[in-house]
C-alpha atoms as one frame of an Amber mdcrd trajectory, in Angstrom:
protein
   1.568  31.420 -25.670   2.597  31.149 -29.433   5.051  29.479 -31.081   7.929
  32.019 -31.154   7.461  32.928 -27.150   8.038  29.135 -26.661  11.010  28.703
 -28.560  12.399  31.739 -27.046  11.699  30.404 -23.351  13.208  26.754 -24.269
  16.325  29.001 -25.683  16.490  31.309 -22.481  15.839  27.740 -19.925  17.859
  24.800 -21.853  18.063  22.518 -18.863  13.957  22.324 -18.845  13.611  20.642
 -22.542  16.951  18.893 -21.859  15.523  17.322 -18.900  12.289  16.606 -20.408
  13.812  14.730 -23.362  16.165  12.308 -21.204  13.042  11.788 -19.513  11.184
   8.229 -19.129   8.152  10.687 -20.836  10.236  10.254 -24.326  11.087   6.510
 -25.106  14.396   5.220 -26.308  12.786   4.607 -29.753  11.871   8.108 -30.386
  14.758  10.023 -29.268  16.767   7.613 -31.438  14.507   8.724 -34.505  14.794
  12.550 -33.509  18.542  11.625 -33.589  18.645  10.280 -36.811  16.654  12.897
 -38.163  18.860  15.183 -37.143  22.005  13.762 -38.482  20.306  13.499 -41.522
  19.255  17.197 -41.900  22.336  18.598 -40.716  24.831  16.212 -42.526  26.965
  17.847 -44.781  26.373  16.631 -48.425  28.638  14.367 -49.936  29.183  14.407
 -53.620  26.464  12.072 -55.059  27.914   9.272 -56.796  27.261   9.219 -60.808
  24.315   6.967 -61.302  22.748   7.523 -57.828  19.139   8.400 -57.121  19.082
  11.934 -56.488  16.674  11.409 -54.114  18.769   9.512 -51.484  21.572  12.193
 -49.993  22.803  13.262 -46.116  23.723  10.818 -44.187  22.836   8.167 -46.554
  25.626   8.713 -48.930  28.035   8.614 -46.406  30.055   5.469 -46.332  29.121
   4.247 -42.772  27.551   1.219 -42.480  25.670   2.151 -38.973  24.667   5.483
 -40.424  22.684   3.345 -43.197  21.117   0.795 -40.688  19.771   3.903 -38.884
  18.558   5.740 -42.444  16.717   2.620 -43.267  14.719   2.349 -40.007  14.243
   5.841 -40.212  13.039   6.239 -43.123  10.347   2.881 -43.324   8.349   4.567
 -40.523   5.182   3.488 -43.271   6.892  -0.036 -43.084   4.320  -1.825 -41.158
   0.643  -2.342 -42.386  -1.263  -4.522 -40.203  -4.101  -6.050 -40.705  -6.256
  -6.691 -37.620  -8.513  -9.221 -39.540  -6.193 -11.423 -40.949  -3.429 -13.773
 -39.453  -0.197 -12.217 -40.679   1.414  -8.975 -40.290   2.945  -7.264 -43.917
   6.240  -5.551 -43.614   7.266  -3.253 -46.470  11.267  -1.470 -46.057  11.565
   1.489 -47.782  15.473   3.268 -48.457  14.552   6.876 -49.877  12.599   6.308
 -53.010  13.405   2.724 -53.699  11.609  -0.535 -52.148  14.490  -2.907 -50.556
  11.705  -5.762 -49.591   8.700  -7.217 -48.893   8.201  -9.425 -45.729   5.462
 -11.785 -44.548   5.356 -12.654 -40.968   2.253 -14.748 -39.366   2.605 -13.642
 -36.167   1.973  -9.960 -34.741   4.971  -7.754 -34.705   7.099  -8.490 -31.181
  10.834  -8.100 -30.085  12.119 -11.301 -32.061  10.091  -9.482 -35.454  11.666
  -6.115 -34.907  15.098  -7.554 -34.147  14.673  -9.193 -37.719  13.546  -6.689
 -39.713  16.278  -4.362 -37.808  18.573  -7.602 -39.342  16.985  -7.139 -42.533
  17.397  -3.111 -42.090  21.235  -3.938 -41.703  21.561  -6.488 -44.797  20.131
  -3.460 -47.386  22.295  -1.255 -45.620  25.216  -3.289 -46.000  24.653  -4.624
 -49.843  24.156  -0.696 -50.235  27.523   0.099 -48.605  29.660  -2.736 -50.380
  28.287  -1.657 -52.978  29.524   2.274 -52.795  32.843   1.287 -51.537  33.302
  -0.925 -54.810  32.004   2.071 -56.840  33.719   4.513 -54.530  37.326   2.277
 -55.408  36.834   3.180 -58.903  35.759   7.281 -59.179  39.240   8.708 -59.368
  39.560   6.905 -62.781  39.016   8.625 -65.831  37.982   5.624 -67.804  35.220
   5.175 -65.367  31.954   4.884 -68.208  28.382   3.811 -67.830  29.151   0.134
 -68.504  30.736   0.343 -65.261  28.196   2.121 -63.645  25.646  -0.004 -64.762
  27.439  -3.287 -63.232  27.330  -1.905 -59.847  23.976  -0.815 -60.054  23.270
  -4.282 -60.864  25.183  -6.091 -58.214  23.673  -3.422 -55.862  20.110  -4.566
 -57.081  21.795  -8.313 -56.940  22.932  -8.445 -53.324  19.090  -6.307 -52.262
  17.276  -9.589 -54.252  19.616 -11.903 -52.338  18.802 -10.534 -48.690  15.413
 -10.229 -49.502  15.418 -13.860 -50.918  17.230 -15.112 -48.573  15.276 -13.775
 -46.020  12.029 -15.058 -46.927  13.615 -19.380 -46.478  16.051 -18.425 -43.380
  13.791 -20.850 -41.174  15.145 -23.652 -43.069  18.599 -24.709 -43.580  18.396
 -26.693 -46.429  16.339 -23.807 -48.337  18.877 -20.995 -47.448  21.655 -23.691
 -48.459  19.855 -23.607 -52.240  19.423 -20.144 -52.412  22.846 -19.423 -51.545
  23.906 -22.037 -54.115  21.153 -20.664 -56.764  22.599 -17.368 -56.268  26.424
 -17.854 -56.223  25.551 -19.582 -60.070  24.066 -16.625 -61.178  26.411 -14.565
 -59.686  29.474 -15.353 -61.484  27.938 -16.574 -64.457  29.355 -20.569 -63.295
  27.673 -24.065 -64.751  27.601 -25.637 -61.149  27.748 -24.424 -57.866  28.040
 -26.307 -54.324  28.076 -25.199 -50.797  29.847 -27.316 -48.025  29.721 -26.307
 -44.527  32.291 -27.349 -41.887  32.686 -29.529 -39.287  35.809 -28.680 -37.447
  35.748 -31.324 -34.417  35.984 -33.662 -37.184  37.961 -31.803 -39.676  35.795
 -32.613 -42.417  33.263 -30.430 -45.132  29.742 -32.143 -45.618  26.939 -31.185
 -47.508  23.622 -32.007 -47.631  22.048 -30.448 -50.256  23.931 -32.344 -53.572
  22.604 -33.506 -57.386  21.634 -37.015 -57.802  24.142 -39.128 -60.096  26.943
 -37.334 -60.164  29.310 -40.109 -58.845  29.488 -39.042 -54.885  27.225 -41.831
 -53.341  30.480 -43.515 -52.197  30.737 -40.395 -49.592  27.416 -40.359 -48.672
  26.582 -40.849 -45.371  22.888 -41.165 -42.584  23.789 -38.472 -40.022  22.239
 -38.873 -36.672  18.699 -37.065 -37.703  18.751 -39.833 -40.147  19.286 -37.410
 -43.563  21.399 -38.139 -46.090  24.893 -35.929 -46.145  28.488 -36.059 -48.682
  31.423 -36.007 -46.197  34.823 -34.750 -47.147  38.038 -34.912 -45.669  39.371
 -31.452 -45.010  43.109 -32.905 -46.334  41.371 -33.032 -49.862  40.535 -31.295
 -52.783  40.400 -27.907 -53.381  36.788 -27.300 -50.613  38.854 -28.840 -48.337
  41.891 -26.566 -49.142  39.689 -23.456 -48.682  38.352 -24.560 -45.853  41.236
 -25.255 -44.172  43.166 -22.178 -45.134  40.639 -19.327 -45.586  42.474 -19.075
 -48.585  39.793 -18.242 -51.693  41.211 -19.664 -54.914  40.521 -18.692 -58.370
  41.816 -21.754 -60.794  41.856 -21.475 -64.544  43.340 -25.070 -65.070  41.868
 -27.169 -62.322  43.640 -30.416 -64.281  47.116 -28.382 -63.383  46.474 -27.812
 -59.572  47.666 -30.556 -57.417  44.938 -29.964 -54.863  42.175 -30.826 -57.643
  40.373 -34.583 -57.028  39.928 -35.508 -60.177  37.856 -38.753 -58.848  34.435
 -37.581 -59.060  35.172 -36.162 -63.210  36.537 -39.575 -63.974  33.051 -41.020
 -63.017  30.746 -39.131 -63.868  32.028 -38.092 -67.370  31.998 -34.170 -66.401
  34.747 -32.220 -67.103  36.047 -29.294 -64.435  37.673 -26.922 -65.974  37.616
 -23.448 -63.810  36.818 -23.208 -60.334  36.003 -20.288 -58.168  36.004 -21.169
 -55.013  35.659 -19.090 -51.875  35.303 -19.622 -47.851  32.434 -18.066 -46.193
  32.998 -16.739 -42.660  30.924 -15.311 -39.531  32.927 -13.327 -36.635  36.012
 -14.577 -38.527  35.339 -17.929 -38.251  35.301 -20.270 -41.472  31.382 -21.798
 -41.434  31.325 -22.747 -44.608  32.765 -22.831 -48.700  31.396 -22.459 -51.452
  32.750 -23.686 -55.058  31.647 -22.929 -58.158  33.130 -24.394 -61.243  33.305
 -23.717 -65.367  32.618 -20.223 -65.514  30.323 -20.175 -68.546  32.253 -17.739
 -70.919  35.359 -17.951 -70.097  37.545 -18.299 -66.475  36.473 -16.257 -63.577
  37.709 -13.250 -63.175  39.037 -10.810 -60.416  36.021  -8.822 -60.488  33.736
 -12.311 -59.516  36.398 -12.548 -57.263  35.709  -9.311 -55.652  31.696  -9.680
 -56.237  31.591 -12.578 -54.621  33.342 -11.019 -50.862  30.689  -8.825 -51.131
  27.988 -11.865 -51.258  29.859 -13.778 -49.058  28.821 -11.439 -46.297  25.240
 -12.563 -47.102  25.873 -15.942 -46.977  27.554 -15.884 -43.644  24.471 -14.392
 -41.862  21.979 -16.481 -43.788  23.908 -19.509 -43.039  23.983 -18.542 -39.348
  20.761 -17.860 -38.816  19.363 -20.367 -40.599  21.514 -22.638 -38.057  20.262
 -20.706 -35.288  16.711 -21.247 -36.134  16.641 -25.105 -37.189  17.937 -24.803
 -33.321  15.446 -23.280 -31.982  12.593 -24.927 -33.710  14.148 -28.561 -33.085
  13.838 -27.219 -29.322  10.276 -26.432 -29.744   9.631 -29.509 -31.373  11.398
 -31.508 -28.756   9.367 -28.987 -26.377   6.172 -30.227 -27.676   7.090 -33.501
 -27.723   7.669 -33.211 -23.884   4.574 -30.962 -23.136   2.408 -34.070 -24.840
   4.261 -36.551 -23.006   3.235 -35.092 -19.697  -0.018 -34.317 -20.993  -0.804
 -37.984 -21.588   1.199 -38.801 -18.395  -0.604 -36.609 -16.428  -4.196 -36.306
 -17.926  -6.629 -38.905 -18.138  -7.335 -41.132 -21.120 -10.538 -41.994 -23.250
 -10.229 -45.423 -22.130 -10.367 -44.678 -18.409 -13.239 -41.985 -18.787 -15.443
 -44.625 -20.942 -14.722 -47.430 -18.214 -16.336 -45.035 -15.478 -19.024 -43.871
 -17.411 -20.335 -47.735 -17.742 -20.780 -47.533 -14.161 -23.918 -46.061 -12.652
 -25.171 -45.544  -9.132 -28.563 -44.545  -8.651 -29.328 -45.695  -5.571 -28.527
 -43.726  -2.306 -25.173 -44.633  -0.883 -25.996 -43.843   3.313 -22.617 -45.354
   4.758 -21.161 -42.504   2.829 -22.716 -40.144   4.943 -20.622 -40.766   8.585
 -17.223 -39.854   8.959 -16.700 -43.682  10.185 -16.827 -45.066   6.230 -13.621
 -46.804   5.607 -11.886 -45.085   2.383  -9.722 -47.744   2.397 -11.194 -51.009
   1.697 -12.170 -49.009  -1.996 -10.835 -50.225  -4.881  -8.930 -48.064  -7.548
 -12.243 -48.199  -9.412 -14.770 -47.125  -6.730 -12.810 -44.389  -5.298 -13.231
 -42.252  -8.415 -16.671 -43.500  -9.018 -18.028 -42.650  -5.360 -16.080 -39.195
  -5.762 -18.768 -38.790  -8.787 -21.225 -39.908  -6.729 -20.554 -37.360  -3.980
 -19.844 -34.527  -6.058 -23.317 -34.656  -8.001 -25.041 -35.817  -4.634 -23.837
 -31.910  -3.570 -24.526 -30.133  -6.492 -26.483 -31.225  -9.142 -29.448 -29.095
  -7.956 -27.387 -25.760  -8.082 -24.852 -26.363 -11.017 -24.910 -27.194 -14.900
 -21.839 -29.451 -15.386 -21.274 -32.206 -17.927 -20.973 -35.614 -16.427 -17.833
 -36.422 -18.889 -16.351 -32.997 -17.841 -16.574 -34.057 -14.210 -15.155 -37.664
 -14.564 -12.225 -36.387 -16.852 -11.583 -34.279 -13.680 -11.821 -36.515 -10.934
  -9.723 -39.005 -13.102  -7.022 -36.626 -13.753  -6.890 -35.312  -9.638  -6.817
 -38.973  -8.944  -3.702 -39.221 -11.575  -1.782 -36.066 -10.229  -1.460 -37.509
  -6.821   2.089 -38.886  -6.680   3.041 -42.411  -5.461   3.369 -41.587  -2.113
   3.318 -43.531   1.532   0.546 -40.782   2.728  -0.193 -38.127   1.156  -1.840
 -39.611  -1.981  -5.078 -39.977  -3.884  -6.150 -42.288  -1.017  -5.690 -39.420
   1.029  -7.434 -36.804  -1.384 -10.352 -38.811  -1.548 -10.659 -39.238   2.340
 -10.545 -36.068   3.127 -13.373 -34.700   0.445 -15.217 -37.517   1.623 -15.039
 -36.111   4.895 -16.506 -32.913   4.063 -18.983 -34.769   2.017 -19.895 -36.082
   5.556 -20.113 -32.636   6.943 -21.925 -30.797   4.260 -24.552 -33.744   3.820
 -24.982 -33.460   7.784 -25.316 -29.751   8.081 -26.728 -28.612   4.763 -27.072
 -25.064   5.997 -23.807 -24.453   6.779 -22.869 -23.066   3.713 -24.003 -21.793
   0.308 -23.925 -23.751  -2.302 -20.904 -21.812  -4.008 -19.013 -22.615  -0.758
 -19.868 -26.148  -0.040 -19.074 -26.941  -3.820 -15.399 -24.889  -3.176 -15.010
 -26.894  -0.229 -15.130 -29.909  -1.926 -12.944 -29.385  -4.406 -10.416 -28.157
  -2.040 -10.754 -31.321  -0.445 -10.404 -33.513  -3.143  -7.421 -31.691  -4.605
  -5.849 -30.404  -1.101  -2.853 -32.261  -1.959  -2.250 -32.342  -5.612   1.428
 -33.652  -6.557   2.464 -33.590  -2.893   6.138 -35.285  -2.946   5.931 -36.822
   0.429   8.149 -33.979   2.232   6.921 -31.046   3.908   7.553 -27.274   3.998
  10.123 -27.369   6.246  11.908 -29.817   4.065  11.525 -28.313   1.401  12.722
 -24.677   2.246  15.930 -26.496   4.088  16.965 -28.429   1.169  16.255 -25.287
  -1.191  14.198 -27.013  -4.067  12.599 -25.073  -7.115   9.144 -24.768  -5.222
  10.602 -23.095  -2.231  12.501 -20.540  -4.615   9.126 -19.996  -6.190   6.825
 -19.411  -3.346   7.605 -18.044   0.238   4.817 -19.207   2.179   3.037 -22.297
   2.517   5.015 -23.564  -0.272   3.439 -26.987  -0.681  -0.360 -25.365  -0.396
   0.138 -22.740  -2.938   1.655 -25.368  -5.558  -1.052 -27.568  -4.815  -3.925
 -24.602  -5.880  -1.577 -24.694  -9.044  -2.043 -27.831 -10.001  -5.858 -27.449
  -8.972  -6.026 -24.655 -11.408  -3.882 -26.213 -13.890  -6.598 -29.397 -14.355
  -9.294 -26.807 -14.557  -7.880 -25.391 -17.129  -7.474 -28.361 -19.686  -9.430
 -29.091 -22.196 -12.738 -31.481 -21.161 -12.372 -30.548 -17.031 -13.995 -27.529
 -16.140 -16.699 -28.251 -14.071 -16.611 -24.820 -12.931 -17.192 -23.590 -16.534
 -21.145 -22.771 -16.509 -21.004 -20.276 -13.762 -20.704 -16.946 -14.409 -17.637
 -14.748 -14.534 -17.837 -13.429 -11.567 -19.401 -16.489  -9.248 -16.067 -17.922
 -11.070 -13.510 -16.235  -9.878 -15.216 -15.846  -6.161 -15.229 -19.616  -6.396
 -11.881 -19.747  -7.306 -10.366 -17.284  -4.699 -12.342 -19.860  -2.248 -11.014
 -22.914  -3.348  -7.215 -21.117  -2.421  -8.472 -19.914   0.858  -9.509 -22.907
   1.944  -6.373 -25.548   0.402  -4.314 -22.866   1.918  -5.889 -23.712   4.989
  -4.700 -26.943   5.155  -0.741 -25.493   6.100  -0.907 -26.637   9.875   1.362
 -23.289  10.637  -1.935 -21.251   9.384  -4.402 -23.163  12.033  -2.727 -22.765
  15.285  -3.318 -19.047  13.894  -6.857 -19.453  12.933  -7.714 -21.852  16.311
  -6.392 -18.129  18.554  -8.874 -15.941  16.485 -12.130 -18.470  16.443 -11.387
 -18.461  20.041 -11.109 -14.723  20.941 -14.460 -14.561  19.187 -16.092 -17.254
  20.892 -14.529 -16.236  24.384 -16.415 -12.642  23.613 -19.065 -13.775  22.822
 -19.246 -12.614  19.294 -19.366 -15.616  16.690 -21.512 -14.763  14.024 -21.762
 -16.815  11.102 -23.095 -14.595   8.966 -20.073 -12.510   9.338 -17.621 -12.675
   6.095 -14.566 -12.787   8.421 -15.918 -15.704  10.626 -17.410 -17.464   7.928
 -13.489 -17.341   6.188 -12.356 -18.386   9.781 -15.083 -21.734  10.161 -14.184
 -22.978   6.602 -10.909 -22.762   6.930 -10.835 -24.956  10.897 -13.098 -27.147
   8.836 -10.592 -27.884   5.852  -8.564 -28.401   8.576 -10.698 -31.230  10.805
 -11.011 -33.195   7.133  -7.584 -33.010   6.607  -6.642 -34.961  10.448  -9.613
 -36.876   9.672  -8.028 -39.576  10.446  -7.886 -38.994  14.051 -11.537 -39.063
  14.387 -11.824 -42.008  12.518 -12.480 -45.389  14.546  -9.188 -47.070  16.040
  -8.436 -49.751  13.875  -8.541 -46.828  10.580  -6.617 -44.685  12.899  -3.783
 -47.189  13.744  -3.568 -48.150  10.009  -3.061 -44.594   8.632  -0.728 -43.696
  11.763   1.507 -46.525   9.866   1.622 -44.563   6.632   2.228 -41.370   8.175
   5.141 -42.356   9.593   6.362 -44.315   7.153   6.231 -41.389   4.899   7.711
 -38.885   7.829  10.636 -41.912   8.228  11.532 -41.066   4.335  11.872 -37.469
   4.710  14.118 -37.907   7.841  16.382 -40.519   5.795  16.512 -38.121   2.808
  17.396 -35.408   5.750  20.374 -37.491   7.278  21.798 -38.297   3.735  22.217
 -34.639   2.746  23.664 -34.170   6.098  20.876 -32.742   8.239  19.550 -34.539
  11.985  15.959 -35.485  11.101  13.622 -34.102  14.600  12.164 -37.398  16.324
   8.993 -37.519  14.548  10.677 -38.340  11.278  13.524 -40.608  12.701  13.373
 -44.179  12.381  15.324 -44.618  14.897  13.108 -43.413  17.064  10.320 -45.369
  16.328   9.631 -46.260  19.972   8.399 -42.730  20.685   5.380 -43.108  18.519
   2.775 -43.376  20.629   3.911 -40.464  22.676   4.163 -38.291  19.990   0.841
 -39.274  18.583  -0.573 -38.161  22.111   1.151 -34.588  21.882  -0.277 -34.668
  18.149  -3.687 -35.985  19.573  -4.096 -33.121  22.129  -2.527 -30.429  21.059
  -4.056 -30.289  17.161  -6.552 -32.498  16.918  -8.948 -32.494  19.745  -8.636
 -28.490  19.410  -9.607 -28.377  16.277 -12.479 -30.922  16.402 -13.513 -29.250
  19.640 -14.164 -25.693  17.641 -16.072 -27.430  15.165 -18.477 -28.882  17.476
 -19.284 -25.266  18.784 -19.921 -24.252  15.448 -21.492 -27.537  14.183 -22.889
 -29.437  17.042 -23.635 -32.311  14.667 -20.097 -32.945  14.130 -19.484 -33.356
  17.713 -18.848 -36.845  16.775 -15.537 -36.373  15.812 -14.037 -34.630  18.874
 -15.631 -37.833  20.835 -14.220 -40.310  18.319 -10.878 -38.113  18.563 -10.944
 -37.881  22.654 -11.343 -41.657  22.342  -8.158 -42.501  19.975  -6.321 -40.151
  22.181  -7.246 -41.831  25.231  -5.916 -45.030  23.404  -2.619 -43.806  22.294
  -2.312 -42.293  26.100  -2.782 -46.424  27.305   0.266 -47.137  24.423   2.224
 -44.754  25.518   2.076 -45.619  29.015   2.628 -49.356  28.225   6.010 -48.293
  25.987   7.033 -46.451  29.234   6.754 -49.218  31.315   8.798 -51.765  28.915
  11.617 -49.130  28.692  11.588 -48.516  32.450  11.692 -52.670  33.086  14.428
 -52.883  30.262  16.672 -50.205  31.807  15.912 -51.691  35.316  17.033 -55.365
  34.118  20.009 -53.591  32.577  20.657 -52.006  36.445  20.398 -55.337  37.937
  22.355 -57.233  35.296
């Protein structure tokens, strides 16, 4: 097909380019540019004005401000030159023939950067519109000459030097504030110019950009960021006036206007005679005045008057951006401030990594090895050192780590585990030390890439656990539970795991390869996803099936998946299989912890179940024997048929059960003899 045959089917079938063009094939940005070329083709050609460029006609001589805008971003389609080796981005707007300005940005072009050059975009448009209208005011006169013309070509080429001036310092107030004040001088031709903005909850001007000596430290004042600021009453002098009123006011005699202070002349030996002075607004909203004084060649006049509306359009939107950004970067600042805060909070220090590294065991520790060692007769020291100890014990032969990388981790795990009864570091470290036991006991079991996940998992199972479980926290709706669905407290704990890798100094992980990395990784979330008791009743009903059939393989991925999860779960109830008097003591913690989350429950409402009441503290032992049998011993029962060597713990667990069966009974007995003597009394 040529060219003519498919413009003639597009004529014949509309609704087929039509469709295609408010398609998502053709993006908002380009139909909007195919729109504006249009307009501009088609527009109907106004008159130029005397002294124009000839170049610059359609829609841009029309006097619409939006038209403008739009000409300007349509016609600075060569506005951006990047360059990929450097670390800024150059911006160049182009109006027809004539360059408006040059912009430096050192970040790549993103939404914020093209809403400011559209800003920009808008500011040329709009000194190029004032501009016109001024000019346009005047073209019915017959005494119009090219003195005249000339002026408004120069306060066109003015106002374009004052947005792009402006533009370049809007990041700081103070800077804009100078410009402004810079500008409004030359503007008008005036010896002095100052700029107060306003305060309206206290009905007062201030400024804090003023000259040195000229008799105002009396009204000087320390704001609250501690910089130096003049504050006027709004009641006085002629700011204050304007700033009340909106009224602009153009004085020839300031000695014969009431409203004049004449304090701050009789000090400093300066003499006012004119003053121009004018209110600067945004939305309609006085933000600001700004008074110039002793016009140099005479008083002001109506036409500096007149200019200065024009600029005062400028120095609203400076002003308010400039506000808007010493906002937003006190809010990264104070963002920062916070983000190093918890980084020292919550990652280890020098001092703590240099104390470890003093310490060195090179001798073989064998208690470690049986699940019996007691975790907690460890002092805040060894627990972190032994952790060390384990971890290179594990894998020293198989991976490249540095020893500092690996203490700054285990220090930082240990420091992420919150102040809780239970579920603490004390508890971290127990349960990798438990699969310490394991792996050192059955080194087969497992590859080294999944023993060394395993471990991890274990020692950071329960990273920033806040004592309440999933239940809790998808009843009392907290930020976690809006973020994840499912095993809400597991999948913020792989987080955190992640989160530690990631700093700076603690990842051990960092010497394998890319993709041994991220299998590693997806391990480490299998298996502290594991550790959800919802997921093992789950996993127990599958491991069975299999056995039951016959059909356990350990080779096989999806039984291998199945054994390390039950496993992260037998570490985690460790516990249970440790010998009574350990078991007793950490049943105490447990509950204390579970006796905090009913309490919380009860105050926002909500009847804690028996296991976390206090009140029901006599049922303990009972529900330690329905926790005993129908958890533990199951799990610790499929381990043994995987791992006869671990046996152990379903006996040790059998045993504790037994125990908490004898408790039970003798709690039975009291309550029966209590509610018998009751009978009888």
């Amino acid at each position: 097909m040529d060219e003519d045959s498919v413009v003639q089917y597009l004529r014949d079938h509309p609704n087929i380019i039509e469709d295609y063009i408010v398609s998502p094939e053709i993006s908002n940005e380009t139909f909007e540019r195919w729109s504006v070329r249009r307009a501009i083709k088609y527009k109907k050609p106004r008159k130029p004005v005397p002294g124009s460029s000839s170049g610059v006609g359609g829609a841009w001589t029309d006097l619409d401000l939006s038209m403008k805008r739009r000409v300007i971003l349509e016609t600075s389609d060569n506005r951006v030159k990047t360059n990929q080796s450097a670390d800024y981005t150059q911006t160049i707007v182009n109006a027809g023939n004539q360059t408006i300005g040059e912009i430096h940005f050192y970040t790549p072009l993103g939404n914020e950067e093209k809403s400011i050059v559209s800003a920009v975009c808008t500011w040329a448009a709009a000194a190029n519109y004032f501009s016109e209208l001024y000019t346009h005011k005047n073209e019915g006169s017959d005494t119009q000459d090219h003195e005249n013309i000339a002026k408004q070509r120069k306060l066109s080429n003015f106002l374009l030097d004052v947005a792009r001036s402006i533009f370049f310092d809007i990041v700081s107030m103070d800077a804009v504030i100078i410009k402004v004040m810079n500008f409004a001088q030359k503007l008008v031709n005036a010896d002095r110019a100052s700029l107060f903005l306003v305060d309206s909850k206290n009905k007062q001007i201030y400024a804090r950009i003023f000259d040195v000596g000229t008799g105002d430290e009396e009204y000087v004042r320390v704001n609250r960021e501690g910089q130096k600021e003049i504050r006027f009453d709004m009641s006085k002098g002629i700011a204050g006036y304007v700033a009340s009123t909106g009224e602009g006011l153009n004085i020839e005699n300031a000695y014969e206007d009431e409203r004049f202070n004449a304090d701050v002349d009789s000090k400093t030996g300066y003499t006012t005679k004119s003053i121009l002075c004018m209110p600067i607004l945004i939305r309609g909203i006085i933000i600001g005045v700004v008074q110039m004084v002793n016009k140099k060649n005479g008083p002001f006049t109506r036409q500096d008057e007149d200019e200065f509306e024009i600029f005062a359009v400028y120095c609203g939107l400076a002003l308010h951006h400039a506000k808007l950004y010493d906002k937003i970067r006190r809010s990264e600042q104070k963002y920062r401030v916070a983000l190093e805060v918890l980084a020292y909070h919550s990652v280890c220090n020098s001092d703590e990594v240099n104390k470890l590294k003093k310490i060195e065991i090179n001798n073989r520790i064998v208690e470690l090895e049986t699940i019996d060692f007691n975790g907690m007769r460890l002092s805040e020291l060894e627990k972190p050192l032994y952790a060390v100890y384990m971890f290179k014990t594990l894998f020293s032969d198989y991976l490249q780590f540095e020893t500092d990388d690996l203490i700054r981790f285990v220090l930082t795990v240990r420091k992420n585990y919150r102040r809780v009864a239970y579920h603490n570091w004390a508890h971290g470290w127990s349960v990798a030390h438990a699969m310490f036991a394991t792996l050192t006991n059955s080194p087969d079991a497992f590859s080294k890439q999944e023993a060394l996940a395993l471990y991890v998992s274990c020692l950071c199972h329960d990273l920033d656990h806040r004592g309440k479980n999933n239940a809790y926290m998808k009843t009392m709706s907290t930020p976690l539970a809006a973020i994840y669905s499912t095993s809400v407290m597991e999948r913020h704990h792989f987080n955190q795991t992640v989160t530690i890798l990631q700093q700076d100094g603690h990842n051990i992980l960092r010497n394998l390869s890319s993709e041994e990395y991220k299998q590693t990784l997806s391990l480490i979330k299998h298996c502290i996803l594991a550790t959800d008791l919802a997921l093992f009743f789950s996993n127990k009903a599958k491991l069975n099936v299999i056995f039951d059939s016959g059909e356990f393989d350990i080779n096989r991925q999806e039984h291998r998946l199945l054994t390390q999860a039950v496993m992260m779960t037998g570490c985690d109830l460790v516990a249970s299989a440790k010998p009574w008097s350990i078991q007793t003591e950490t049943v105490k913690v447990i509950f204390e912890e579970f006796y905090d989350q009913g309490d919380a429950e009860r105050l926002s409402g909500k009847e804690p179940i028996a296991m976390m009441d206090r009140n029901k503290a006599h049922m303990l032992p009972q529900m330690q024997v329905e926790f005993m049998r129908g958890i533990c011993l199951p799990c610790y029962e499929l381990i043994a048929k995987i791992f006869p060597k671990a046996d152990k713990m379903r006996e040790r667990c059998e045993y504790n059960a037994k125990k908490w069966d004898e408790l039970a009974a003798e709690q039975k007995e009291k309550q029966e003899a209590n509610r018998d003597q009751k009978n009888l009394d």
